[in-house]
C-alpha positions in Angstrom: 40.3 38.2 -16.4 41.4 36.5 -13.2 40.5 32.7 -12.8 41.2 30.7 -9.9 44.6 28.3 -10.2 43.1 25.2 -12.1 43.8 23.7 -15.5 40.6 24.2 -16.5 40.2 27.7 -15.4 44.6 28.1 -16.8 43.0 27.5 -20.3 40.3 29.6 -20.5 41.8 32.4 -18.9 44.9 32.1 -21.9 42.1 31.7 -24.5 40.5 34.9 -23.3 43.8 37.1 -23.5 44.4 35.3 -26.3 41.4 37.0 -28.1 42.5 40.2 -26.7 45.8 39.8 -28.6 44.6 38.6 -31.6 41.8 41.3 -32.4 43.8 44.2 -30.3 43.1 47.1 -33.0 40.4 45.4 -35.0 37.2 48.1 -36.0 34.2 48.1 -38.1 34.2 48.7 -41.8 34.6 52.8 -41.9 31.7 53.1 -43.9 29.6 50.6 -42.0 25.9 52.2 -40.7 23.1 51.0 -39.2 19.4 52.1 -38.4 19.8 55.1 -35.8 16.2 54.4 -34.8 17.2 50.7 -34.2 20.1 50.2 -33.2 22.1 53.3 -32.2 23.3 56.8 -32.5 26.3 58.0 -35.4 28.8 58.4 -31.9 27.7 54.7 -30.6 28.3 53.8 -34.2 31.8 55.8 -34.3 33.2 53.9 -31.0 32.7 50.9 -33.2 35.2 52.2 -35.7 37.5 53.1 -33.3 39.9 51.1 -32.1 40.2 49.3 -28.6 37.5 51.3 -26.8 35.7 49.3 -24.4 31.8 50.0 -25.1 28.7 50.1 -22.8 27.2 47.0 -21.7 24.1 48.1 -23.6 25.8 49.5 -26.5 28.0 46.0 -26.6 24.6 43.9 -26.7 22.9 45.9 -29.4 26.2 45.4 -30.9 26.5 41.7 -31.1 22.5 41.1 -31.5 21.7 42.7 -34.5 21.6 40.9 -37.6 21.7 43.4 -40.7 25.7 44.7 -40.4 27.1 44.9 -43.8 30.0 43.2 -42.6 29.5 41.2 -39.2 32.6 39.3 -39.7 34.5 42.8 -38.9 32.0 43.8 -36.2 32.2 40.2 -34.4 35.9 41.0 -34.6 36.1 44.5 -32.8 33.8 43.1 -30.1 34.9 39.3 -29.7 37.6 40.6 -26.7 35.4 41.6 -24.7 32.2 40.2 -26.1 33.9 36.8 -24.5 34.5 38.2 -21.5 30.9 39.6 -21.1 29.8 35.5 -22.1 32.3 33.6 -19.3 30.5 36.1 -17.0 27.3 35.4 -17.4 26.5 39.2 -18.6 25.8 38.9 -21.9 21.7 39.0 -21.5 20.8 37.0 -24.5 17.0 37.8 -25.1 16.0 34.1 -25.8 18.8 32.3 -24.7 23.0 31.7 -25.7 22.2 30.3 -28.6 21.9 34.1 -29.6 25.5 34.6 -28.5 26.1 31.7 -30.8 24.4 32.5 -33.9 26.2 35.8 -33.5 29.2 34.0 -34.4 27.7 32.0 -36.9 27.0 35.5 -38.5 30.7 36.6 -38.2 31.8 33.3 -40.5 34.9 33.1 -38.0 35.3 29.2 -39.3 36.4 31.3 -42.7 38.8 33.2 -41.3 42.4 32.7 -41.6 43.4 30.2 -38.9 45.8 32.9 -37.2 41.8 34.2 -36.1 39.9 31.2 -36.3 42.1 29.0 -34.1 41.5 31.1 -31.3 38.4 31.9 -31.8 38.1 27.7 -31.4 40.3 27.8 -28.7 38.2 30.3 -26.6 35.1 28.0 -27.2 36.5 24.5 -26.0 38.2 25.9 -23.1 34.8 27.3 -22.2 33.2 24.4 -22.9 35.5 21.9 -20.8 35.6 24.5 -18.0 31.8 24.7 -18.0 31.9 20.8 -17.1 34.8 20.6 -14.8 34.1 23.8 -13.0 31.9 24.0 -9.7 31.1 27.1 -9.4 30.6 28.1 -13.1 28.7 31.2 -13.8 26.8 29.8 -16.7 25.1 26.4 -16.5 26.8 23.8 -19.1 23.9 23.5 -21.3 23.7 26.8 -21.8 27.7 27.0 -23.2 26.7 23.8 -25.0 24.0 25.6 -27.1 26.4 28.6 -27.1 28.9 26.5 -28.7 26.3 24.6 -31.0 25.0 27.7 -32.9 28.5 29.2 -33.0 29.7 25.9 -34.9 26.7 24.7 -36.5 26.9 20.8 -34.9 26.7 19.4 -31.7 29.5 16.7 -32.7 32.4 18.3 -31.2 30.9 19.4 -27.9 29.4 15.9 -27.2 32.9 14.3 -28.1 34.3 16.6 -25.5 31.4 15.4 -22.8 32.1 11.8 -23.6 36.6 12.4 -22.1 34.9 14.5 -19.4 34.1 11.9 -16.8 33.5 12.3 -13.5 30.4 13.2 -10.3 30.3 17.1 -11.9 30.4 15.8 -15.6 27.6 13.9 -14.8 25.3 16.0 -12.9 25.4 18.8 -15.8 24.2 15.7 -17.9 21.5 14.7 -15.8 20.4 18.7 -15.9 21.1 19.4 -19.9 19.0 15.8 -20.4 15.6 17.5 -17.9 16.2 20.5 -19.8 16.0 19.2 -22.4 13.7 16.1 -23.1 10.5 18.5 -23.0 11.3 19.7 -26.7 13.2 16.7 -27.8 10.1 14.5 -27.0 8.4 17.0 -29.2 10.7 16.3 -32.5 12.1 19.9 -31.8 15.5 21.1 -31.4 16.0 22.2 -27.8 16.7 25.6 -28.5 16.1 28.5 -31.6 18.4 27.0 -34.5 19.5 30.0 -36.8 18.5 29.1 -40.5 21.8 28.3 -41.9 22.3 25.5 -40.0 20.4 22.3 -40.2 18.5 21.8 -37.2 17.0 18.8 -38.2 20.6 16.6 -38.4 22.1 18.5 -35.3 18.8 17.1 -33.3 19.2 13.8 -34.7 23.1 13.2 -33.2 22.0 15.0 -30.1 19.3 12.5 -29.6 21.5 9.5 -30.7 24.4 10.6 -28.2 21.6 11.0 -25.8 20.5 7.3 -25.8 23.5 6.0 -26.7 26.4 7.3 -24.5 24.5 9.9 -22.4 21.8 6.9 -21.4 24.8 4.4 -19.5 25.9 7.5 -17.3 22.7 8.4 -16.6 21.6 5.0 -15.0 25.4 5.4 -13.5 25.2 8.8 -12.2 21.4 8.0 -10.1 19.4 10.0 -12.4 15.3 9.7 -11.8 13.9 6.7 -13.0 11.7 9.6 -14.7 14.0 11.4 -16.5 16.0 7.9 -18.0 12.5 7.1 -18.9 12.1 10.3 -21.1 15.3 9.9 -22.4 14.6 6.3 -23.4 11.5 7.3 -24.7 13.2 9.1 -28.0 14.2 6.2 -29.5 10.4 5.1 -30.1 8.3 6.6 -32.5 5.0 8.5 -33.0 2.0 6.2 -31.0 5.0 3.6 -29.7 6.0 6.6 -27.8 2.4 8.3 -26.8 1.1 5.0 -25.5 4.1 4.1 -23.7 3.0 3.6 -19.8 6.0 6.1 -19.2 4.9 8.9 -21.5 4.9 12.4 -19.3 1.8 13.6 -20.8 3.6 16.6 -22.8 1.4 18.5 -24.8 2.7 20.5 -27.9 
């Protein structure tokens, strides 16, 4: 994949040949199935145990989406190539959102797997992350690849780590946007986005929100954000009626 002469864009373009390297060869279990009714036919289910052929962007999709492989650690492998090309894009067509993309490599275990496959699996997802933030014309929007890289992970703690060393006018403005996408279900006690249930949604909403008033609050008031939205945000440190009967409260209704 060709990206434009930057560090940022250096990085993830290594990570992504990277992957192609590393799972060059990699198939599916030979005696893995699935539903022909629901997922596919016996020849999209072949190409899965074959080697290094790239599949349909419908057959990819149905691929990485469903849920009930007997071993999705192997199937997340044959794809991940070009399953992270298809992400960068912006082509993966998530249902409900990236998270999706993520839980799919929750699924996969890839934080199990020898490091010689984990690290770049890693790799690929920072330099995605930090190119998201640092990148103008990005494809997908930087809370998106946060959430992405949230599910994949199961916390938030490394991705807002990476936020806090990305300074800068572009840094900030996809803070200001993650914070007014956001603050609608936060304000509601809800993770912003469809957690998968082996994570614990509960304590990954509770360090976003802290990061959110801590850290994220100064460049908010730095960057020029709304007086509306650094009221939301401020807003999440109060509780229950402390919060409903605040003068700023935006009315949400849950």
């Amino acid at each position: 994949m060709q990206l434009a002469d930057h560090p940022a864009h250096r990085r993830l373009g290594a990570a992504l040949d990277d992957l192609a390297v590393t799972f060059r060869g990699m198939t599916a279990r030979p005696d893995e199935t699935n539903c022909e009714c629901h997922w596919g036919s016996s020849d999209e289910l072949a190409l899965l145990k074959t080697p290094d052929v790239e599949l349909e962007p419908d057959l990819l999709r149905r691929t990485w989406q469903a849920t009930d492989w007997t071993d999705s650690a192997a199937v997340l492998r044959r794809v991940l190539p070009q399953f992270a090309k298809v992400l960068v894009a912006g082509r993966a067509d998530p249902l409900f959102g990236l998270q999706e993309a993520g839980q799919a490599f929750a699924r996969g275990g890839w934080q199990q797997w020898p490091d010689d496959h984990a690290g770049p699996v890693r790799e690929f997802l920072h330099a995605w992350w930090v190119h998201s933030l640092t990148d103008p014309d990005a494809v997908v929007p930087a809370h998106e690849v946060f959430v992405m890289c949230a599910e994949a992970s199961g916390t938030v703690g490394p991705w807002l780590a990476e936020w806090e060393e990305r300074t800068g006018h572009l840094s900030d403005r996809r803070l200001v946007e993650a914070a007014a996408e956001w603050e609608y279900e936060l304000l509601g006690d809800s993770l912003p986005w469809s957690g998968w249930y082996g994570h614990d949604e509960e304590e990954m909403r509770a360090e976003l929100v802290a990061w959110l008033l801590g850290h994220a609050a100064v460049r908010l008031r730095a960057s020029g954000a709304s007086e509306d939205l650094q009221h939301r945000i401020r807003l999440l440190g109060l509780t229950d009626e402390d919060r409903w009967m605040d003068p700023h409260w935006p009315g949400h209704r849950y």
